[in-house]
C-alpha positions as CSV (number, residue, x, y, z in Angstrom):
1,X,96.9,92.2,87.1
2,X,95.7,93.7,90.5
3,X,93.6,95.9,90.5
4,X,92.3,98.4,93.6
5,X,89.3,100.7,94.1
6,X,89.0,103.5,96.2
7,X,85.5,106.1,96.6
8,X,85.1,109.4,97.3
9,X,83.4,112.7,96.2
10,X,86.2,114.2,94.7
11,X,89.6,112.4,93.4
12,X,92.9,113.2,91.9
13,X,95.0,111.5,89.4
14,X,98.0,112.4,88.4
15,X,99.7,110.1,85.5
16,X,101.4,110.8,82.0
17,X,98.7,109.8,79.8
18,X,94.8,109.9,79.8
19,X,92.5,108.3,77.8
20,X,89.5,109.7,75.8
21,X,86.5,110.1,77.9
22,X,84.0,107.7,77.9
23,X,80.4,107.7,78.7
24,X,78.7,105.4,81.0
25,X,75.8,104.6,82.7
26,X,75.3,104.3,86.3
27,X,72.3,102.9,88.6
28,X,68.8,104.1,87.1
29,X,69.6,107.0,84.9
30,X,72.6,108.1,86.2
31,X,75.7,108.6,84.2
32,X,78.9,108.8,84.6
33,X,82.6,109.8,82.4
34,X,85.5,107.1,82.8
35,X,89.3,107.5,82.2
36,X,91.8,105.6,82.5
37,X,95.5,107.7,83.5
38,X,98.6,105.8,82.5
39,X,102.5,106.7,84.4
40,X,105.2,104.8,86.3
41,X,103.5,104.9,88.3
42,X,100.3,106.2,88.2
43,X,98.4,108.0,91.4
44,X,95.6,109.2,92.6
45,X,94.3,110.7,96.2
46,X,90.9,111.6,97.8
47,X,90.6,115.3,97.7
48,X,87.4,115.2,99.4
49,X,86.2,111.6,101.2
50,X,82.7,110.5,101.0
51,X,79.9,111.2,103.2
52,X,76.6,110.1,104.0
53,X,73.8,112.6,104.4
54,X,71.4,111.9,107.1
55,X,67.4,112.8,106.6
């Protein structure tokens, strides 16, 4: 199985079938939800891509 990864602030997934929302943890005491969307095929877009905020 191959597998891809894509980042952004905001993302869209369109599919049949979702999974129950899980819980987990991120870097330090961040969390996060995962889910996994199943569909022939399956897809998902950036809605908004990432950016990096300068101080």
């Amino acid at each position: 199985m191959s597998s891809r990864k894509i980042e952004a602030e905001k993302i869209r997934c369109v599919g049949r079938k979702i999974s129950k929302p899980r819980l987990i943890h991120q870097s330090g005491r961040h969390r996060a939800i995962e889910i996994f969307v199943e569909g022939k095929p399956a897809k998902a877009e950036v809605v908004r891509v990432w950016r990096v905020l300068k101080s």
